[in-house]
Every structure is written in structure tokens, then in C-alpha cells.
ZADOGU-855095 format. One line per 5 residues: their letters; for each residue z, x, y of C-alpha. Coordinates in steps of 0.001 Angstrom, whole numbers, plus 524288, in hexadecimal, padded with zeros to 5 digits. Layout:
N
A = Z/X/Y  ...
//
This chain:
415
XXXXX = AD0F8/DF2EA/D765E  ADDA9/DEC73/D73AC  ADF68/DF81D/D68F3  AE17B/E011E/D7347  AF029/E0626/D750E
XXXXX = AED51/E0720/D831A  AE9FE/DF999/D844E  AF730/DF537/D7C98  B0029/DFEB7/D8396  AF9F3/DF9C4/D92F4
XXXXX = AFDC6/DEABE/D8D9A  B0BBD/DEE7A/D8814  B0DA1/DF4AE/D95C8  B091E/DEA24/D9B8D  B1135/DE09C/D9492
XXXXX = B1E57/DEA60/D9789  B19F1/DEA00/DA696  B235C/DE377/DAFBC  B2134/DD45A/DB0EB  B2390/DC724/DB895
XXXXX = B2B46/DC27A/DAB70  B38D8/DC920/DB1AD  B3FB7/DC657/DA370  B3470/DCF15/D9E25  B35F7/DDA95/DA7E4
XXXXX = B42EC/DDB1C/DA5F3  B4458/DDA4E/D95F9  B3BCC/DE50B/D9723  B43CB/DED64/DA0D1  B50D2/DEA07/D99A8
XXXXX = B4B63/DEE81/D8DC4  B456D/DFB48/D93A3  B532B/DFE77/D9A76  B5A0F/DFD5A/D8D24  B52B4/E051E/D851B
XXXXX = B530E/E0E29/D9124  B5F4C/E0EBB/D907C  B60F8/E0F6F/D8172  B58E7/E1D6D/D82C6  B6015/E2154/D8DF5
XXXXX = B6D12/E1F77/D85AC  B6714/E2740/D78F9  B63C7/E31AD/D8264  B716F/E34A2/D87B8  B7784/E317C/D7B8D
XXXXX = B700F/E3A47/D73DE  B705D/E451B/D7D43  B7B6B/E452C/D7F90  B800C/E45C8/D70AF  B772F/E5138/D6FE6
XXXXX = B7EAC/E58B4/D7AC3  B8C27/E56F3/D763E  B851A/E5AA3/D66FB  B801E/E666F/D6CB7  B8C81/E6971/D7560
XXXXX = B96D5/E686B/D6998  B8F44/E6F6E/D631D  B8B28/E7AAB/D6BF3  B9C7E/E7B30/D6DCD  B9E6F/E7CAE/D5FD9
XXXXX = B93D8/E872F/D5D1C  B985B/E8E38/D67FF  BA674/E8C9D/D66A9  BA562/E8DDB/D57A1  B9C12/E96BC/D534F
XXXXX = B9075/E9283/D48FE  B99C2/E93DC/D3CE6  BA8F7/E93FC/D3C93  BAE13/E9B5D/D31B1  BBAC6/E977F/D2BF5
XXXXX = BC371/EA06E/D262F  BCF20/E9DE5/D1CBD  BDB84/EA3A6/D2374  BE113/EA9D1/D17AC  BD47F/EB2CD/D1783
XXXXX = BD037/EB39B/D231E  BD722/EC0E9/D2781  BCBB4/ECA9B/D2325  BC28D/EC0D8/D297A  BB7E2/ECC5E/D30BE
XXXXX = BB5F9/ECFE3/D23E4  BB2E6/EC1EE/D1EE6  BAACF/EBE5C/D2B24  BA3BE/ECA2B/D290B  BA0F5/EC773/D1B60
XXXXX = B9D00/EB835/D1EA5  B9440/EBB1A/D2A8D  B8E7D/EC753/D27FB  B8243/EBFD1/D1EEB  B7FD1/EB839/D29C3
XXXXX = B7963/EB92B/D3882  B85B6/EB597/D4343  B863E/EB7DD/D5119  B93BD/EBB05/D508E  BA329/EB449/D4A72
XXXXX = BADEC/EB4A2/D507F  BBA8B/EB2FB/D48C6  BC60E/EA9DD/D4E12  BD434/EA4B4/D4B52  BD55F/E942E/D4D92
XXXXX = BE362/E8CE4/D4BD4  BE754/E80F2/D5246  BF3C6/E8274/D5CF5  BFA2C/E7CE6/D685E  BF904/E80EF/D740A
XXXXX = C00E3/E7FFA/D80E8  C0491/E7FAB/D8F25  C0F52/E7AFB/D9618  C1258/E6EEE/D8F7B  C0444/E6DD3/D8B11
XXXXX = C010B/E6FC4/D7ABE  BF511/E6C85/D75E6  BEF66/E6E70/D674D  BE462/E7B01/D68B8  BDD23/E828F/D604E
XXXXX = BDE00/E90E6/D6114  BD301/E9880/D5DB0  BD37B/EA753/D5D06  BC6D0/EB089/D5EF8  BC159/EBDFC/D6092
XXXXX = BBD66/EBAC8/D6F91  BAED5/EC459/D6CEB  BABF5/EBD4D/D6006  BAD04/EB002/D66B2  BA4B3/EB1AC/D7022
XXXXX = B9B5E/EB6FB/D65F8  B9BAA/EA9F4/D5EF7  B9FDE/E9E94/D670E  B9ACA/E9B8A/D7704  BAA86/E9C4F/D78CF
XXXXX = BA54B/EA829/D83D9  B9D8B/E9D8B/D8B25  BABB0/E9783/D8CA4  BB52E/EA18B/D8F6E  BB348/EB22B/D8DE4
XXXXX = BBE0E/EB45A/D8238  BBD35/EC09D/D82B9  BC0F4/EC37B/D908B  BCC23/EB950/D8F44  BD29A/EBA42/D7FED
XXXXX = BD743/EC8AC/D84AF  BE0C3/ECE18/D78EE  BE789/ED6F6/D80FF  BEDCD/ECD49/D8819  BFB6E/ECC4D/D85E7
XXXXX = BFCA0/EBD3F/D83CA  BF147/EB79A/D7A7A  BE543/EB2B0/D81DA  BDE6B/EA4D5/D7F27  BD393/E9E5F/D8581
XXXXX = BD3DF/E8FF1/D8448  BCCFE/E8346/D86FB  BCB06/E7D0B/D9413  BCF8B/E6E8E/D9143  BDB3E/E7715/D8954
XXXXX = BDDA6/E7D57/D95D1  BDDBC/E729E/D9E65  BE72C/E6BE5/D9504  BF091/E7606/D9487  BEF4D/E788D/DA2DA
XXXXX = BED36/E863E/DA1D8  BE226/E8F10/DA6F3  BE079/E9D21/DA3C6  BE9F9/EA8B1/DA482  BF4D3/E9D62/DA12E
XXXXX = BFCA0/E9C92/D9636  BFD7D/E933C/D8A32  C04A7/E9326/D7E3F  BFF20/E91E3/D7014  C077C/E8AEE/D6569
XXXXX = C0367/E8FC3/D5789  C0A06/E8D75/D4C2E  C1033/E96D8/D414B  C128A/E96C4/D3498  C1A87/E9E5E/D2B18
XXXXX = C15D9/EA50A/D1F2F  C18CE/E98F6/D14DC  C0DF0/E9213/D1FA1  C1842/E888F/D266A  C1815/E8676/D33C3
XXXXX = C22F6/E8DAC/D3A6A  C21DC/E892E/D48A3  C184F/E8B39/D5475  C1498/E98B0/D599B  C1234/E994C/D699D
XXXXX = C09F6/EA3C3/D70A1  C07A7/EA41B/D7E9F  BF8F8/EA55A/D8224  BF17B/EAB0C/D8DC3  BE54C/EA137/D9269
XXXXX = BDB30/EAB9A/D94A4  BD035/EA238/D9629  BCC14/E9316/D957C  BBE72/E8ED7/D8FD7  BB75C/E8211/D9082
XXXXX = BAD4C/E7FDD/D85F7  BAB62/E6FA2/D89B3  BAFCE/E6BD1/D7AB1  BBBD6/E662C/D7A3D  BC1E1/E6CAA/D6E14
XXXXX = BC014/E7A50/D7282  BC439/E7795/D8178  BD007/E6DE4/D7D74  BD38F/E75A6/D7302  BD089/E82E1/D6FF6
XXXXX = BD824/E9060/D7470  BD1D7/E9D0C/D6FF4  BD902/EAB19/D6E70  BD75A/EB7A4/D68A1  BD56A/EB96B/D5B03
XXXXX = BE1FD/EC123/D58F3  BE8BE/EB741/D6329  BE5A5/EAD25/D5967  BE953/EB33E/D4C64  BF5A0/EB644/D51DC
XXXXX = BFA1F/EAA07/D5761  BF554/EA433/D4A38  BFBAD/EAD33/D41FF  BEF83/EAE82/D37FB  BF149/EBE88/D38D8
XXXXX = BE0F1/EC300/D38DB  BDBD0/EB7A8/D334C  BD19A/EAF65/D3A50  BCEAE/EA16F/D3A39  BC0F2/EA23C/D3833
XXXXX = BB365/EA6AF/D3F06  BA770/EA14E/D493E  B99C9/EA678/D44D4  B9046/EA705/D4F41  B8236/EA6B7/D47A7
XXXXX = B7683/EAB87/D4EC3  B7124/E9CD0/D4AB0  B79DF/E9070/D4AFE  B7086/E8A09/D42B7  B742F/E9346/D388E
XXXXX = B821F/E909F/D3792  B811C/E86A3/D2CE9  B7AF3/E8F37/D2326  B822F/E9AFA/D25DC  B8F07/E9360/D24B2
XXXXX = B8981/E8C1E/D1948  B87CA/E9AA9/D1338  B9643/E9E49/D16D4  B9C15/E93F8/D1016  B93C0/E9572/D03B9
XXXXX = B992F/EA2D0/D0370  BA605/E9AD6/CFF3F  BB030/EA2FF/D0651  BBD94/E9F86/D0530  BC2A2/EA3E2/D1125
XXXXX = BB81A/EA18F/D19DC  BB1BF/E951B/D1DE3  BA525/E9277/D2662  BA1ED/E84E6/D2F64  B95E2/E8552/D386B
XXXXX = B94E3/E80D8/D4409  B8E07/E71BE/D3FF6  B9BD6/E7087/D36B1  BA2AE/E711B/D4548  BA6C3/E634F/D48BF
XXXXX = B9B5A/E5F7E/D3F02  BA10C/E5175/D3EC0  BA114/E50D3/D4CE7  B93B9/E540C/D4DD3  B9090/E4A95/D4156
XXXXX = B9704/E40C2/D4B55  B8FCF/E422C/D578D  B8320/E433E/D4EFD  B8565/E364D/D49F6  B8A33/E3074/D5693
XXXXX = B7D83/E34B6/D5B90  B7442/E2E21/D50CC  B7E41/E220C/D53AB  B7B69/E22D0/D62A0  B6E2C/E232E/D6115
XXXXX = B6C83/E1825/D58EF  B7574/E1045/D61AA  B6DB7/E1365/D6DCC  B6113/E0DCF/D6729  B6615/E01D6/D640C
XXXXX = B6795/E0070/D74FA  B5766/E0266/D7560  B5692/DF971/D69B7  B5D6B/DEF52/D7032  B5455/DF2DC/D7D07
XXXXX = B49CD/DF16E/D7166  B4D56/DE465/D6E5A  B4C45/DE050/D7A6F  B3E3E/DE593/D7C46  B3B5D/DDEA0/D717A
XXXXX = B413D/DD37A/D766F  B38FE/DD408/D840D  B2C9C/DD84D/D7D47  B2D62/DCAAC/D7411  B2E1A/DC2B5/D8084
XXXXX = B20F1/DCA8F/D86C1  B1A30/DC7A9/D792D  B1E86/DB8DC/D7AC5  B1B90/DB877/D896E  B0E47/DBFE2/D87BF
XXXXX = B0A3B/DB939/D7A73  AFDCF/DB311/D8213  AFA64/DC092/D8717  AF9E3/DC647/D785A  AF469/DBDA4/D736B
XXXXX = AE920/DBDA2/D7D53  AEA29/DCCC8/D79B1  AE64E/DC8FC/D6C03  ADB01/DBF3F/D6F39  AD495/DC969/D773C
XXXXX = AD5F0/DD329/D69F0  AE396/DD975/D69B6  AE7CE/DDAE4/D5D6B  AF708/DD8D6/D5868  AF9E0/DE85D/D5503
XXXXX = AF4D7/DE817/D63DB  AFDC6/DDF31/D693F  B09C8/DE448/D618D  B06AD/DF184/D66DF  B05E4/DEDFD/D7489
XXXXX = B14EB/DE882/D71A5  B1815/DF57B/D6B19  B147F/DFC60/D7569  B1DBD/DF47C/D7DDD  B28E8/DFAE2/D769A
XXXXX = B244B/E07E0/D7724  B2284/E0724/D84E6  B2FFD/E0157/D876D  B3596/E0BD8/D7E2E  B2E25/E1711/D8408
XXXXX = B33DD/E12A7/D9228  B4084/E0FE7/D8DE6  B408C/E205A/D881F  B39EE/E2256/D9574  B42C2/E1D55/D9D42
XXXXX = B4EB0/E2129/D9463  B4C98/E2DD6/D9196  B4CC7/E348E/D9E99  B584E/E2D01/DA3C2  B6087/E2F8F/D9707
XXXXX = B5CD0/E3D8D/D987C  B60EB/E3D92/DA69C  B6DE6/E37BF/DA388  B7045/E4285/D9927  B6D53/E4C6C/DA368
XXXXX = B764C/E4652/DACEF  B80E5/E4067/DA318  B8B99/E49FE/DA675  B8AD1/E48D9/DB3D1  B8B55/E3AC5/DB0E6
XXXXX = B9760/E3C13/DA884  B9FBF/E44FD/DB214  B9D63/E3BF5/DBC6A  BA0D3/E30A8/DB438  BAE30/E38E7/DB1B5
XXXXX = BB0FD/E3AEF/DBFA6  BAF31/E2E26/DC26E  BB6B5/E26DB/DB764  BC05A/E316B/DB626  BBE99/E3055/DA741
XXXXX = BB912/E39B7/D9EF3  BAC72/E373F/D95F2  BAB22/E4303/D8DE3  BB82D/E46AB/D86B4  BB849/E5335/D83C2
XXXXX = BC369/E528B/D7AAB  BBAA4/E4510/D72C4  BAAFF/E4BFA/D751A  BAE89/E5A3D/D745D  BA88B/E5D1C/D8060
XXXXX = BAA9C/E5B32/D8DC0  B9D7E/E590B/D93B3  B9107/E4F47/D8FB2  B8845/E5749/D89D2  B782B/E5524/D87ED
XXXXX = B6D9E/E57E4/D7F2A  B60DD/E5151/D8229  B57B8/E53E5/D7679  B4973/E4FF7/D76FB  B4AA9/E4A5F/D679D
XXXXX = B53F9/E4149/D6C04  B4B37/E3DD3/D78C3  B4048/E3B08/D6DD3  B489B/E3417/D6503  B4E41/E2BE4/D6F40
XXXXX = B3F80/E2731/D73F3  B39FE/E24F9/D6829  B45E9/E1CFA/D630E  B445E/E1635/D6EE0  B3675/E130B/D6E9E
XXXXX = B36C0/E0FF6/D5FDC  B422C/E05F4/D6368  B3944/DFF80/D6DB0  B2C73/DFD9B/D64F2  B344F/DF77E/D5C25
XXXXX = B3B4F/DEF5C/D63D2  B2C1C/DEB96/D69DC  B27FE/DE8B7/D5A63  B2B2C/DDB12/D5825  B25C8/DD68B/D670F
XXXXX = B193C/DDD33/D61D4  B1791/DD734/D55A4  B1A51/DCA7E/D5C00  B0EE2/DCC9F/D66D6  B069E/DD155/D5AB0
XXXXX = B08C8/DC485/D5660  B082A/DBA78/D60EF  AFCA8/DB23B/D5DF4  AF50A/DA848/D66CF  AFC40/D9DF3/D5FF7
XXXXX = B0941/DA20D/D6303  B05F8/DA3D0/D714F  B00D7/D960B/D6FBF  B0FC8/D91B5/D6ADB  B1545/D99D0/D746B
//
């Protein structure tokens, strides 16, 4: 009889019920609410890591391409032929060539550091999501007598201009030994202003015509390098893997894990870190359990051992003690779970009102590259979080089992 689970799990949930001992009741409850808590925490943290993972990403595919290829400006002028040459073995969506240098930019008495990116507005929106942003080719219009840029929305708002106005571009020039000989200005039309929600592209980036570029840079027909849209991301890797082996002198190619790769080796870590940290909070809860459950064994020593005249045997009594902990863990994931996935839901909200009210912002664009708390609930992590959790609570529920296993009708006698 006393082999049956049944019969074990009805007295562990007996000896969890709610009781006149008020100390009792409320060891229990305290230790319930923190490891409530603990999975709660791990929920939103982990989320939420996911969804700014996913989000930097998602900006840098689409912004990016799947591979970049590099060229070497000394050889770069003949580059259709060399693209052609480099891409035509493999299966791509699309590339669209570009021009990048570093300038200043101004406004009034506004300058800020930029980089200027120049692009075939059709190829661009081939590659990148830059049309979800802004239409380039209805605003970078080369007919237009001043040179048209689009630029970033946190650049606009800095230089106080919107679109239609004017800015100035500050480039520098060099003579043919390669010294510098002094800044070059060119007045600029704002055609347009994107916002992407990552900071480096909306504080920082102004895009032109291809031509616009290699003219204000000097660099003749030459090109800085090339985005690759694959018809598979996953693929990039191995295709730019293949590139490289190729050994080219004048052309390099980076795919798109390489981008910010030690960024993303960062938050991957922090993650791992986080995780572990958060445990430790429904270990502590643990250890409190355990804690709790050694004072039931002591105050109910006459009642096991009365269990064990009648025929229980120890594995019995230890598992009845187990079973504590796995029912405390499996309430504390019950209770946990949906609230922490409920806050994720509602954690902007949250944050913006938190904003208002404090006047202080939370999310730095300019520090977390995006503007916005992202989410990304994922059912492994849900599953990992529990079975941590319960794992955590069984153990903590070990040594008070073992020590009910043991209680004897002499120590209840000493007792």
C-alpha cells in the first residue's frame, strides 16, 4: 500500500497544506514567492535578450546584405566585371555596389562626424529592407541640380533640418603625393529622412547617389565594395568562406555573423551570465525550502515514524519529501511562468510609462542600438527555465528527505 505513488504524493500534499503552525505557512509561502519570482526574472530576462538578438540582427541583415564584399581601391575601377566573375558560381538574390567614407556634416552652427554612403537607389532596395524605410528611388533624383541625400532621423533632428532643406558636407582632399590639402564643401538637398530604430544608421548615416558619392570622394569609378543578397542567409558563411579561398587580392568577403561578431559574442555571454545569476535567486528560495522542510521533518518526526511502524519503508518516506520539492518547484514555474510572460508582453508599455513619468530615458539608443525593448519568447527557454527550476527544488528537498528516511523511534524518543 504504502508503495503506491499516490499514497506518497496525497501525504506530501498534505504536509505542504496550510497550517495552525503560522511560522510554517509562511516559510512555505516566502519560499514559493521567491522562486516565483526567480522564474519570473529568467523569463523577462531571457526574452527579452532574445528580442534585442533577433532585432540587431534582423537591422544588420537588412541594412547589410548576407555578405559584404570588400574591394581594394586601387582595383576596384573595373569592378562589374569582378563582381560578375565572383558571383556568377553562386545563387544571389541580387548586389548592389556602394561608395562609404567618413565626413562631417553640417547646419547652421551644427557639425557632426557622418558616414556617407553612396548607392545605386534600384540595387539597394534589391538587397537591403532600406525601401521599408524610405523609397530611394523616388527621392535620390540625379537630375536635380544640387545633389540629393536622404538621412537619418535622430541625424535630422540634430541638425534641425527636415526635408527639402539644405546641409553642407565637409570632405576632405588630397593631392596626388596623398597629403591632405584642405576640406572640400558641397551643399546638399535633404530629399528624404528614414528611421530604421538602430542607432548607428539613424544617428549617423546619409545616403546619395552612386555618382554623388564618387564625386564628392574623388575615387573617379571606383567603388568601395558590394552587399550580396543570397536567396538563403544560412548560406552566407560558406559562400563567403568560398570567396575568400579564391584568394583575391583586390576583393575581400565578410558575412553577415562577422558583423559586430564581438557584440553578439558579448550579449551571448551576458546571457549564459544572466541566467546563471537568476538561478542562484531560486537557489536561495531553495535553501530556504530546505530550510522549512527540515523543521516539518523535526516537528512531524512522531508522525513518520508511526508511518514506518505501520510498514512504510525509508525510500517511501524520502519520496514523500521529494515530492515536496517537486511540487513547490512545479508551482513556483506555475505561477512564474504566466506572469513573466505577461510582463514581457506588456514590458514596453511598462517602460514608456516609466519614461513619462521619471522624465529619464531607459533604453539608450546611442548605448543598446535600438530604441525600443524588444521580445522573443521561445518555448526552449520556457522548458529550460521549468526544469532548472524544478531540478533546483528537489534538490534543495534532498537532505530534509534523507533526514525523514532516517528518523528512527529512538530519536523521536530524544527529541
Amino acid at each position: 500500500m504504502f508503495a503506491n505513488n499516490r499514497v506518497a504524493l496525497f501525504i506530501a500534499i498534505r504536509l505542504l497544506r496550510p497550517s495552525h503552525a503560522m511560522t510554517r505557512s509562511i516559510g512555505l509561502l516566502v519560499s514559493l514567492v521567491g522562486i516565483a519570482i526567480g522564474v519570473i526574472a529568467l523569463v523577462v530576462t531571457l526574452s527579452t535578450m532574445n528580442g534585442f538578438e533577433r532585432d540587431v540582427r534582423d537591422q544588420v541583415l537588412g541594412m547589410s546584405g548576407h555578405i559584404n564584399l570588400v574591394f581594394d581601391r586601387n582595383s576596384s575601377t573595373n569592378w562589374e566585371n569582378a563582381l560578375d566573375n565572383v558571383l556568377s558560381q553562386y545563387e544571389i538574390a541580387g548586389f548592389s555596389p556602394y561608395v562609404r567614407s567618413g565626413a562631417m556634416i553640417s547646419s547652421r552652427d551644427v557639425i557632426i562626424s557622418v558616414s556617407v554612403e553612396g548607392v545605386i537607389p534600384e540595387s539597394e532596395e534589391r538587397v537591403t529592407n532600406i525601401g521599408n524605410h524610405i523609397a530611394l528611388t523616388d527621392t535620390l533624383l540625379t537630375e536635380s541640380s544640387i545633389p540629393t541625400v536622404v538621412i537619418g532621423e535622430k541625424l535630422a533632428e540634430k541638425l534641425s533640418v527636415s526635408a527639402t532643406q539644405l546641409v553642407t558636407l565637409i570632405t576632405p582632399r588630397w593631392n596626388q603625393e596623398g597629403n591632405f590639402s584642405g576640406p572640400k564643401y558641397q551643399l546638399l538637398k535633404v530629399a528624404g529622412i528614414f528611421r530604421t530604430g538602430m542607432s548607428q544608421y539613424d544617428h549617423r548615416l546619409v545616403i546619395t547617389n552612386l555618382a554623388t558619392a564618387q564625386s564628392l570622394f574623388n575615387v573617379g569609378h571606383s567603388i568601395t565594395g558590394a552587399k550580396v543578397r543570397l536567396d538563403d542567409s544560412l548560406a552566407a558563411p560558406k559562400v563567403s568562406a568560398a570567396i575568400n579561398a579564391l584568394v583575391l587580392k583586390n576583393i575581400h568577403a565578410i558575412d553577415w555573423r562577422q558583423y559586430n561578431k564581438n557584440f553578439f559574442l558579448a550579449l551571448s555571454s551576458q546571457k549564459k551570465l544572466m541566467f546563471i545569476v537568476l538561478l542562484m535567486v531560486i537557489a536561495i528560495a531553495g535553501s530556504s525550502a530546505t530550510i522549512n522542510m527540515l523543521i516539518l521533518v523535526k516537528r512531524n518526526s512522531t508522525s513518520i515514524v508511526l508511518l514506518k511502524t505501520i510498514g512504510a519503508t525509508k525510500s517511501v518516506v524520502v519520496k514523500i519529501f521529494l515530492l515536496q520539492g517537486l511540487i513547490i518547484g512545479f508551482l513556483g514555474c506555475f505561477i512564474g511562468i504566466p506572469l513573466g510572460i505577461l510582463v514581457v508582453k506588456n514590458a514596453q508599455t511598462l517602460v514608456s510609462y516609466i519614461e513619462q513619468t521619471t522624465g529619464f530615458p531607459l533604453i539608450d539608443s546611442e548605448v543598446y542600438l535600438i530604441d525600443h525593448l524588444p521580445h522573443l519568447i521561445k518555448i526552449t527557454d520556457l522548458g529550460l527555465i521549468g526544469l532548472s527550476t524544478i531540478c533546483i527544488t528537489v534538490l534543495a528537498a534532498a537532505y530534509p528527505a534523507y533526514k525523514a528516511g532516517g528518523t528512527s523511534f529512538s530519536e523521536k524518543s530524544d527529541a
